[in-house]
KOLMARVEX-344102 format. One line per field, with one value per residue: x, y, z of N, C-alpha, C, CB in turn; residue number from 1; residue in one letter. Coordinates in steps of 0.02 Angstrom, whole numbers, plus 50000, padded with zeros to 5 digits. Glycine has a CB too. Layout:
BEGIN
n_u <- [X, ...]
n_v <- [Y, ...]
n_w <- [Z, ...]
ca_u <- [X, ...]
ca_v <- [Y, ...]
ca_w <- [Z, ...]
c_u <- [X, ...]
c_v <- [Y, ...]
c_w <- [Z, ...]
cb_u <- [X, ...]
cb_v <- [Y, ...]
cb_w <- [Z, ...]
i <- [NUM, ...]
aa <- [A, ...]
***
This chain:
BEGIN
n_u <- [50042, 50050, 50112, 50012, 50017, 50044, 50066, 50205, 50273, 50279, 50354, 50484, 50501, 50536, 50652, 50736, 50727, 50731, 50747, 50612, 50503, 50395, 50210, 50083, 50053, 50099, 50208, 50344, 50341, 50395, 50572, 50626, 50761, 50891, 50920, 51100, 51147, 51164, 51260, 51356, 51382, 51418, 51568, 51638, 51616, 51716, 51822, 51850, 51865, 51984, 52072, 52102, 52159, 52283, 52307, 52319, 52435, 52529, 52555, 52581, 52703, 52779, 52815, 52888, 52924, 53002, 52962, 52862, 52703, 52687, 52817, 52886, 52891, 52943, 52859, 52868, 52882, 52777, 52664, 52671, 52622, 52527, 52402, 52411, 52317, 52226, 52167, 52129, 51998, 51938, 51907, 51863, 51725, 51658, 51647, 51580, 51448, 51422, 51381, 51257, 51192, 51171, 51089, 50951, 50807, 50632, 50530, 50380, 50266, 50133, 50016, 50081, 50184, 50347, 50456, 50646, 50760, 50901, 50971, 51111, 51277, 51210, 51089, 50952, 50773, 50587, 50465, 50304, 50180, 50010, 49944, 49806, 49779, 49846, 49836, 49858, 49991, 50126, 50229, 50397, 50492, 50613, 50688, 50842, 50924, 50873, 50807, 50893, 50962, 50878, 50826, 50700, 50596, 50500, 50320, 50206, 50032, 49923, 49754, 49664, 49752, 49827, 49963, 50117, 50211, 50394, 50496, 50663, 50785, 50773, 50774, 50677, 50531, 50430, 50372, 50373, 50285, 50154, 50170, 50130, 50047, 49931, 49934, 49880, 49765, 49699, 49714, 49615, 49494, 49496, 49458, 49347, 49258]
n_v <- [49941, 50105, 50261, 50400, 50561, 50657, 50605, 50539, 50657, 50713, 50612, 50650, 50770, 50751, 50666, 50775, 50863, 50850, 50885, 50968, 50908, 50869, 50882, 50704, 50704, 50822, 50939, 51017, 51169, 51289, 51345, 51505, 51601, 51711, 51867, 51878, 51996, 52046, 51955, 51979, 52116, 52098, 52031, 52124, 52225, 52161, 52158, 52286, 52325, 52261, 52313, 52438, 52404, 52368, 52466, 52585, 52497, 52516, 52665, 52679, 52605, 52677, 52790, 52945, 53038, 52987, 52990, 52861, 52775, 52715, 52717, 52632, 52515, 52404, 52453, 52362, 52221, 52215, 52257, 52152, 52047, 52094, 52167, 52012, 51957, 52023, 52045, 51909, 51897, 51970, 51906, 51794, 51857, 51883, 51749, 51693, 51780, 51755, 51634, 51619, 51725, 51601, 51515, 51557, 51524, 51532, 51422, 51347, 51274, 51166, 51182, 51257, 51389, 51380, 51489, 51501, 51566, 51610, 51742, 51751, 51663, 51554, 51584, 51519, 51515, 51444, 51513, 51466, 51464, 51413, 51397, 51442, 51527, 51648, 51803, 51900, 51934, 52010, 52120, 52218, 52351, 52470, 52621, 52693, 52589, 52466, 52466, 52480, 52355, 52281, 52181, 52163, 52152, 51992, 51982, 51916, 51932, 51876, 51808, 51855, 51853, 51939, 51948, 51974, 51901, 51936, 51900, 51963, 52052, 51975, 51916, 52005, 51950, 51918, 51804, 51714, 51769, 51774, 51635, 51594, 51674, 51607, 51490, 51503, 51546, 51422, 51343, 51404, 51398, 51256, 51237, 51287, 51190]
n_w <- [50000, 49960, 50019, 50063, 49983, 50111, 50215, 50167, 50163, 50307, 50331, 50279, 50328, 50453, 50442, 50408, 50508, 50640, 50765, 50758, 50833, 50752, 50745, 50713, 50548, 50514, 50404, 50358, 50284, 50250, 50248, 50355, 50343, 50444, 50328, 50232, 50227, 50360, 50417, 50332, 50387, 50509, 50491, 50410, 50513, 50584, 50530, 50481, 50625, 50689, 50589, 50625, 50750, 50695, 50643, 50742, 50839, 50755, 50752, 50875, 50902, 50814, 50861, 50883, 50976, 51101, 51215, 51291, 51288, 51406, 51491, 51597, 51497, 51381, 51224, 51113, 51123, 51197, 51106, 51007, 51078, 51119, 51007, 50911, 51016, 51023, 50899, 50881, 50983, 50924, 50814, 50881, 50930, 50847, 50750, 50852, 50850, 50722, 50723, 50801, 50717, 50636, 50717, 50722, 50661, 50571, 50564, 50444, 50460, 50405, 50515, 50610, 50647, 50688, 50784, 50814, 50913, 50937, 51044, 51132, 51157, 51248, 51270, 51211, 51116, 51079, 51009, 50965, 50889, 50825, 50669, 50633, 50724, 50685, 50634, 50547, 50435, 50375, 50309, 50353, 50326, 50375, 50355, 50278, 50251, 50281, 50152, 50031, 50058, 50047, 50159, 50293, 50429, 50466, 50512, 50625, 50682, 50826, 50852, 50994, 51125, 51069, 51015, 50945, 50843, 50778, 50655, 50629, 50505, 50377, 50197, 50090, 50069, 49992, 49920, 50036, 50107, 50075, 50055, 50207, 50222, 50146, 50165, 50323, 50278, 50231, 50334, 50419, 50367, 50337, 50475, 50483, 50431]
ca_u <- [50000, 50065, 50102, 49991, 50079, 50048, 50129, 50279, 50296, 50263, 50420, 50531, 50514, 50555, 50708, 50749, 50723, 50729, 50726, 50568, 50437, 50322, 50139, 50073, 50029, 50134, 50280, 50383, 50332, 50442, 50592, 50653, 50830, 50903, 50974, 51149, 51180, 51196, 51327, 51420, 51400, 51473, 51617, 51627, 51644, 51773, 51877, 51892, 51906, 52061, 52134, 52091, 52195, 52323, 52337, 52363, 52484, 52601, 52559, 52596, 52777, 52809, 52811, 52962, 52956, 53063, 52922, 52805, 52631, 52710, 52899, 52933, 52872, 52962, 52829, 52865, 52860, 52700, 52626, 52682, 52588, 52427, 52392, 52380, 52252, 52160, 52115, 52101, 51965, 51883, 51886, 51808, 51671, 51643, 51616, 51505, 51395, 51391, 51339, 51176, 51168, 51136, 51027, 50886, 50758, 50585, 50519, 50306, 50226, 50070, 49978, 50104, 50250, 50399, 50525, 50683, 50794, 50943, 51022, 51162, 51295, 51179, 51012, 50899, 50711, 50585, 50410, 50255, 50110, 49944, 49916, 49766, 49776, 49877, 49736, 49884, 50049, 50154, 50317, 50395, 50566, 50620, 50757, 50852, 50991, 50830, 50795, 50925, 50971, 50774, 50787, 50666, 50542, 50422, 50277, 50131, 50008, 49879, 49699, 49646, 49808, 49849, 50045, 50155, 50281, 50446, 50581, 50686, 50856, 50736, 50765, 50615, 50502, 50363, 50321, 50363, 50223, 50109, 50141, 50115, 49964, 49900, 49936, 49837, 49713, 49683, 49680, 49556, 49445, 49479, 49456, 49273, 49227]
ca_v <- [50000, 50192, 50314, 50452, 50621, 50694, 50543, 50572, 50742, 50733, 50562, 50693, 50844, 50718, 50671, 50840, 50919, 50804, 50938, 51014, 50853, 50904, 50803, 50673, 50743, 50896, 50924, 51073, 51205, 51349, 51372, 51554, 51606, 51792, 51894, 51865, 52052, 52039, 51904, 52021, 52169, 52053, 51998, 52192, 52276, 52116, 52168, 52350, 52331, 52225, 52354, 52481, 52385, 52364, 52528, 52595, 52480, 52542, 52714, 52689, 52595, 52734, 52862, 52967, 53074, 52968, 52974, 52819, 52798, 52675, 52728, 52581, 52448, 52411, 52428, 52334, 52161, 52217, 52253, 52082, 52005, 52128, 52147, 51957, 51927, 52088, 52021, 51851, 51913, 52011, 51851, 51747, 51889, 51880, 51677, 51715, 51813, 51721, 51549, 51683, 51722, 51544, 51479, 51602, 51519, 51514, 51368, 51349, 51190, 51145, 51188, 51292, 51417, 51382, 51517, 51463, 51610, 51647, 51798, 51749, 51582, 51516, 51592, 51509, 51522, 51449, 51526, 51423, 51471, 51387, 51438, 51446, 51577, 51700, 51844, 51951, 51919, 52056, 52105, 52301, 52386, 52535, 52650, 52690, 52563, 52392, 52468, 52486, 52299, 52225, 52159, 52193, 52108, 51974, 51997, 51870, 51950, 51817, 51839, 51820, 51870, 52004, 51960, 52002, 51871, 51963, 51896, 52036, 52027, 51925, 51964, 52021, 51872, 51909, 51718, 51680, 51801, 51746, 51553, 51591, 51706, 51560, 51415, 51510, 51551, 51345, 51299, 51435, 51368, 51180, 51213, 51317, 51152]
ca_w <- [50000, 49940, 50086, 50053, 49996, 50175, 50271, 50145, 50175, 50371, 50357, 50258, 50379, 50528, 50453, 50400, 50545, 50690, 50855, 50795, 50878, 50721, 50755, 50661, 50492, 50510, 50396, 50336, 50217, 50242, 50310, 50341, 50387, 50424, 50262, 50228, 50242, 50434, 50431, 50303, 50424, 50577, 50459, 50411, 50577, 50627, 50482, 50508, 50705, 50673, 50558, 50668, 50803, 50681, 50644, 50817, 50870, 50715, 50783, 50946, 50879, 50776, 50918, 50872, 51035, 51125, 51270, 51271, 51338, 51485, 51506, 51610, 51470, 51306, 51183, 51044, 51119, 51215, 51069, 50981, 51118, 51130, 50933, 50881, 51060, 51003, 50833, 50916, 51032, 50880, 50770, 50924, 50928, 50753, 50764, 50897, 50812, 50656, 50775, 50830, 50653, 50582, 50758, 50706, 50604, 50558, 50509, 50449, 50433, 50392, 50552, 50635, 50644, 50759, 50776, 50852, 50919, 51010, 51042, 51139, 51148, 51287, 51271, 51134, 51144, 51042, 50996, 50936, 50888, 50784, 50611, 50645, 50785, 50656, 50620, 50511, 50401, 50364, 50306, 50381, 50309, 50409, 50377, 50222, 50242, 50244, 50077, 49992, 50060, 50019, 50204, 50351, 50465, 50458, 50573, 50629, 50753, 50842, 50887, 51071, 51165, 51017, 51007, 50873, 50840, 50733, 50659, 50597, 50446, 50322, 50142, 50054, 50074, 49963, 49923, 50093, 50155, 50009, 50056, 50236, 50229, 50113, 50244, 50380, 50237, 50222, 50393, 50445, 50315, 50366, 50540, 50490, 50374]
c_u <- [50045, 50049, 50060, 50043, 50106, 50095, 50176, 50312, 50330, 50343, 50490, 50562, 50551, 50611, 50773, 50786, 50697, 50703, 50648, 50499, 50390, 50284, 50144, 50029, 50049, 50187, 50296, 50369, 50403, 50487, 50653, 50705, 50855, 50945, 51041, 51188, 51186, 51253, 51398, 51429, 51448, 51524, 51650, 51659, 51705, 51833, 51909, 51893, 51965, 52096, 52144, 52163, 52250, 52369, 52371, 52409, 52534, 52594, 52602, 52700, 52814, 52809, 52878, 52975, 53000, 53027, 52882, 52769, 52657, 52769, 52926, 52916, 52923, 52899, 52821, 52854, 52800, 52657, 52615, 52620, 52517, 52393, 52368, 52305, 52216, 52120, 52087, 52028, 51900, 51853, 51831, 51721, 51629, 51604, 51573, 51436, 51366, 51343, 51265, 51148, 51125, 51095, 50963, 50866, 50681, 50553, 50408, 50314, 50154, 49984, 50023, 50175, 50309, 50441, 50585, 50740, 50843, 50988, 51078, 51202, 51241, 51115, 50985, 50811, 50686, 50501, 50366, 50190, 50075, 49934, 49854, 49718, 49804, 49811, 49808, 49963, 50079, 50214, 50361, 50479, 50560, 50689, 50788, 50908, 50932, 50823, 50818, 50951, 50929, 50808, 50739, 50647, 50494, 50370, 50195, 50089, 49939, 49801, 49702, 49703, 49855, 49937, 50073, 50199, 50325, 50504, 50606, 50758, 50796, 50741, 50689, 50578, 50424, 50332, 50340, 50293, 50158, 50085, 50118, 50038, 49913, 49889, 49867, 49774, 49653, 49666, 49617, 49483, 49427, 49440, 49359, 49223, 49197]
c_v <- [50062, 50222, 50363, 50511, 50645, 50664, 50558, 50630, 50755, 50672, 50607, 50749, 50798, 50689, 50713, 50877, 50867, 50847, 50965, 50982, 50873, 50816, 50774, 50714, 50792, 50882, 51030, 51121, 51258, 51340, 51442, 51583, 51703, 51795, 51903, 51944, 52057, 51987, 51933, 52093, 52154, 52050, 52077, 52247, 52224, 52162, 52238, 52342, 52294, 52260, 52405, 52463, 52407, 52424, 52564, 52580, 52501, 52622, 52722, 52667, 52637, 52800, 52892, 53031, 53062, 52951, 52917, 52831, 52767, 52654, 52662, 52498, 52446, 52417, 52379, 52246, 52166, 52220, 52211, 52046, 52034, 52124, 52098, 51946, 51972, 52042, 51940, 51842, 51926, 51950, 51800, 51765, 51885, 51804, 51683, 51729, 51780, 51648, 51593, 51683, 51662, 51518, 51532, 51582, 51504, 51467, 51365, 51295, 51208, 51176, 51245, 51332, 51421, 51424, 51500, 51522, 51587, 51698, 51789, 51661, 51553, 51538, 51564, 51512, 51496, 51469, 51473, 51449, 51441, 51428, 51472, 51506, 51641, 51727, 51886, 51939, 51978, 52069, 52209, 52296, 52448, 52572, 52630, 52610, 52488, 52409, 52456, 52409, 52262, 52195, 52187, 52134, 52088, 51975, 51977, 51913, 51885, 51859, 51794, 51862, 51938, 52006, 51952, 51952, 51920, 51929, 51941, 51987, 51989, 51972, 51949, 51973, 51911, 51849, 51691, 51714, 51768, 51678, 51543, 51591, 51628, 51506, 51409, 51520, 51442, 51336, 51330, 51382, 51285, 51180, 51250, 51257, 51107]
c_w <- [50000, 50006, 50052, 50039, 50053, 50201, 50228, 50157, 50244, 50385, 50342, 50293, 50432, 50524, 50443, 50443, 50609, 50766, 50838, 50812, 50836, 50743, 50709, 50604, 50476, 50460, 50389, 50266, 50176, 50267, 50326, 50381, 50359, 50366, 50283, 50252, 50312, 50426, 50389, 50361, 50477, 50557, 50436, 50461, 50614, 50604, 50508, 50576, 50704, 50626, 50601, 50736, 50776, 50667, 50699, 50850, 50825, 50710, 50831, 50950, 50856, 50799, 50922, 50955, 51072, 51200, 51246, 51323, 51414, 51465, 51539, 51576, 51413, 51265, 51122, 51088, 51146, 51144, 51019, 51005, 51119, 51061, 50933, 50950, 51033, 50952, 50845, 50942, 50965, 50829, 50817, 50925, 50878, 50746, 50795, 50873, 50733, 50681, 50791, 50765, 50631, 50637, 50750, 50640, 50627, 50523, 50515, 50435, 50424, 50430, 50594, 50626, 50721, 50752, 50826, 50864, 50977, 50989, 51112, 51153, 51197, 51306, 51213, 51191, 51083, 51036, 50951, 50917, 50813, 50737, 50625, 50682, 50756, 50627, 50547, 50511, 50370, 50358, 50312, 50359, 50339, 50406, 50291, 50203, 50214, 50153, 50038, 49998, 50037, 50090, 50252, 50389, 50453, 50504, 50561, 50685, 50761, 50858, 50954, 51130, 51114, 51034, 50972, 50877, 50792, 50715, 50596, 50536, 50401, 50243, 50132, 50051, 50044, 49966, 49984, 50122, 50110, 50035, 50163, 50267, 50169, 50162, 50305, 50349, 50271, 50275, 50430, 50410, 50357, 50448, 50548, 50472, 50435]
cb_u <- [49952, 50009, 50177, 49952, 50063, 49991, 50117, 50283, 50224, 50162, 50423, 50511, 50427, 50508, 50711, 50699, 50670, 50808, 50794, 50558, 50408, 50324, 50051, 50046, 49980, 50169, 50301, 50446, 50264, 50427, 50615, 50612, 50907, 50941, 50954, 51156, 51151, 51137, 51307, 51399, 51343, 51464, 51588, 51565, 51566, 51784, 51848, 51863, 51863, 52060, 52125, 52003, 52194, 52310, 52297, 52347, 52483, 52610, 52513, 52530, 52786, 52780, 52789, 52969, 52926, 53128, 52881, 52814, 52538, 52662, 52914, 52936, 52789, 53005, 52822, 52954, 52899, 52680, 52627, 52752, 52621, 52416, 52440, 52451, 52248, 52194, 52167, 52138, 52000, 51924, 51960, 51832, 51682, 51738, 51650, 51512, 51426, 51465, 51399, 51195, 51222, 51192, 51048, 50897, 50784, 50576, 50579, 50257, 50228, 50086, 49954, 50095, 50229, 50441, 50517, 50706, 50756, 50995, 50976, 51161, 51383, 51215, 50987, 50921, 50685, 50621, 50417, 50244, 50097, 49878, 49903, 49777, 49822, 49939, 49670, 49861, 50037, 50140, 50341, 50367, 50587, 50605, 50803, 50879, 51060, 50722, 50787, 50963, 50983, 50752, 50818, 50603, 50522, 50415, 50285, 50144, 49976, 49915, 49624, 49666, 49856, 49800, 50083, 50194, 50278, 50466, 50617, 50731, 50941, 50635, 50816, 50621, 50504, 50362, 50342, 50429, 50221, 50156, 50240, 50150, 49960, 49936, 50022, 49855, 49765, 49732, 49734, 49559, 49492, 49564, 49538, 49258, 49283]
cb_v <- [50000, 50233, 50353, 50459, 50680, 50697, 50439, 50577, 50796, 50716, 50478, 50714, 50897, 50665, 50637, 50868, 50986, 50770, 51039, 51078, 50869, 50940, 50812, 50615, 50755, 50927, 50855, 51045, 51255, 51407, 51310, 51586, 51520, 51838, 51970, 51829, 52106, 52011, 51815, 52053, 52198, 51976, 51936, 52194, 52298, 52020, 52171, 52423, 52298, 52151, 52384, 52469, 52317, 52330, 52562, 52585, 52416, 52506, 52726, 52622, 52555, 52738, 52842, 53018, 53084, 53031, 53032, 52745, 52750, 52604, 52796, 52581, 52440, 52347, 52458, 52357, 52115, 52290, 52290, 52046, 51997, 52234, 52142, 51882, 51924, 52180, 52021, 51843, 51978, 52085, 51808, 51754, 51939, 51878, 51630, 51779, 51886, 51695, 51514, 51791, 51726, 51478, 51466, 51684, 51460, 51543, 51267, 51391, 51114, 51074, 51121, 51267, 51493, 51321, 51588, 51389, 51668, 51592, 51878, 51799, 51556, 51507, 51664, 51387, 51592, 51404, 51586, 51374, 51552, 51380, 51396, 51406, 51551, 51682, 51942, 52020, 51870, 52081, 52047, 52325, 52398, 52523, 52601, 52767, 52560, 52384, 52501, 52546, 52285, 52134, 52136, 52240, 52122, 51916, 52083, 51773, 52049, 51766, 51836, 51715, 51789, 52098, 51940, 52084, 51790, 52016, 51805, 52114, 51955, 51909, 51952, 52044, 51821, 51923, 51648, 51686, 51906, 51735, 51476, 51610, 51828, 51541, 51439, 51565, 51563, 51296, 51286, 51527, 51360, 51133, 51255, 51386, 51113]
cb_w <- [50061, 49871, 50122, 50100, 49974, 50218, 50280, 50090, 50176, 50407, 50305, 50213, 50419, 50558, 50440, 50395, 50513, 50692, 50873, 50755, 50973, 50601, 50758, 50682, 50491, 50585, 50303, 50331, 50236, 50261, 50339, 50332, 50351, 50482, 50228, 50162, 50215, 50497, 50396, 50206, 50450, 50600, 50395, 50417, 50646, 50601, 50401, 50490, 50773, 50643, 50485, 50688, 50826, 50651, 50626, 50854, 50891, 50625, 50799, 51002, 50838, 50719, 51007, 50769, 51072, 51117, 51295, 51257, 51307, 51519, 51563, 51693, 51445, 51280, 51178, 50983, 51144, 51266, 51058, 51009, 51186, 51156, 50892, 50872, 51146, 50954, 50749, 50968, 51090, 50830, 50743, 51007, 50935, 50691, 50792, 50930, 50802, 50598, 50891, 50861, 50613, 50539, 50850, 50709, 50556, 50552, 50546, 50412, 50503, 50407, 50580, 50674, 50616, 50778, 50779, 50817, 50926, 51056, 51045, 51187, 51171, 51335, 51275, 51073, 51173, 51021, 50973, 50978, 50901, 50821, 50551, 50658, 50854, 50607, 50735, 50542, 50353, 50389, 50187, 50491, 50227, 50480, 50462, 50208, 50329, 50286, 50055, 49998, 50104, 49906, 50229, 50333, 50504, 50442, 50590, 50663, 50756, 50918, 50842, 51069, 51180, 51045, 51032, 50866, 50808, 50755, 50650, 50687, 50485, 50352, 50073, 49994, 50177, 49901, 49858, 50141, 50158, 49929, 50017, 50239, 50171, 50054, 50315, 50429, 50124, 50202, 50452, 50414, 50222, 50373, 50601, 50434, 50307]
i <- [1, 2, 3, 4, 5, 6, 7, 8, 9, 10, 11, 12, 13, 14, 15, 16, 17, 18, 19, 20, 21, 22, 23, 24, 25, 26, 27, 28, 29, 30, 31, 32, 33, 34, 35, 36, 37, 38, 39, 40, 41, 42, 43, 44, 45, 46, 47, 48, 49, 50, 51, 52, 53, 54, 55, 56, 57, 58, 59, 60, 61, 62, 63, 64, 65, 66, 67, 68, 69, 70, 71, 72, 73, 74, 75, 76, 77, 78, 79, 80, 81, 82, 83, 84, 85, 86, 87, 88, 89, 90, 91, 92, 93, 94, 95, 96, 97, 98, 99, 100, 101, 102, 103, 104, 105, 106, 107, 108, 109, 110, 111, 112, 113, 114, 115, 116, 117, 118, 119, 120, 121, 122, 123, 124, 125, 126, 127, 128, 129, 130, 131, 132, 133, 134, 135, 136, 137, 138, 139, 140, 141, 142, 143, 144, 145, 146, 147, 148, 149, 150, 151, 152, 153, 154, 155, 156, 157, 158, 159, 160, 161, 162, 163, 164, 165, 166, 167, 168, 169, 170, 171, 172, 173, 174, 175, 176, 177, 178, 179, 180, 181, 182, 183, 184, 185, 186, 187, 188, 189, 190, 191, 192, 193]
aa <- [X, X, X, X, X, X, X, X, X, X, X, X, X, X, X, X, X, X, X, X, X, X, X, X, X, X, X, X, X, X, X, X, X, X, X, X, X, X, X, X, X, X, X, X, X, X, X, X, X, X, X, X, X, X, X, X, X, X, X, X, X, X, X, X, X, X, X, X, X, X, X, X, X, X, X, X, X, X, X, X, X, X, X, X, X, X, X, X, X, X, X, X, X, X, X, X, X, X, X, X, X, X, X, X, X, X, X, X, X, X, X, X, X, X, X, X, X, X, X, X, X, X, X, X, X, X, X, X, X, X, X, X, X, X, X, X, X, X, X, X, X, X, X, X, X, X, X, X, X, X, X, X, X, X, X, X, X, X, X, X, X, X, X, X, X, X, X, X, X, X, X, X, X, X, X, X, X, X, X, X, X, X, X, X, X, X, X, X, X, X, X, X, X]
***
């Protein structure tokens, strides 16, 4: 006997996507991850703060007064030693932030949207809420810089408890808002039938 499409769908998501306990009959429609232009900005501000360093310390070497900032140090091997940890530190930060970067996703299924956030190495969180329960799908750019990138924010609000889910960085997700607002379209319907 032929699995049904659904049951295929709902065996595919589950080995897909193992952490997210979808129900029976659930699978994976969407799944939406922040725009790349944050992970270039992170990678961005690493870069120049590590030239930045670099610069300073061949300032601070190249101090022809004859006074230094701390008379009883040598500078030059201090600054051997401070330099490479600086950019060390800045590269760790950088990793950091890119690990934040890629644990922020939205994923829709069938019946529901899980968002899965963390904003820092040891905070994650993950939001849930019922298609079903979404009253309004929306997508908000603010500020000249989203524009000129096409990212912004996607934004679910619920009926009953009137709360906005957001997840922000998303490029331009027209057919994501399209196949969302469609999803919750369907199940309203199913759940009126």
């Amino acid at each position: 006997m032929k699995k049904s499409l659904e049951e295929l769908r709902h065996a595919r998501s589950q080995k897909d996507f193992p952490f997210l306990s979808l129900e029976p009959e659930e699978y994976v429609e969407l799944v939406i991850t922040r725009s790349s232009f944050a992970l270039i900005s992170i990678w961005f501000m690493a870069i120049v703060s590590s030239l930045l360093v670099i610069i300073c310390a061949i300032l601070i070497a190249n101090t022809t007064t004859g006074e230094t900032l701390l008379p009883a140090i040598n500078l030059i091997p201090t600054l051997v030693f401070v330099v490479p940890l600086m950019i060390i530190l800045i590269a760790l930060v950088a990793i950091v932030a890119t690990k934040i970067h890629f644990g922020n996703k939205l994923y829709i299924t069938n019946k529901r949207a899980i968002q899965t956030l963390m904003s820092g190495l040891f905070h994650h969180s993950t939001n849930v809420v019922e298609l079903s329960r979404i009253e309004d799908v929306s997508f908000k750019q603010e500020g000249i810089v989203q524009s000129i990138f096409h990212y912004g924010t996607i934004r679910m609000s619920t009926v009953g408890d009137e709360t906005t889910y957001t997840f922000p960085y998303v490029d331009t997700p027209t057919d994501e808002i399209q196949t969302i607002s469609h999803l919750v379209h369907v199940i309203k319907n199913k759940n009126e039938d």
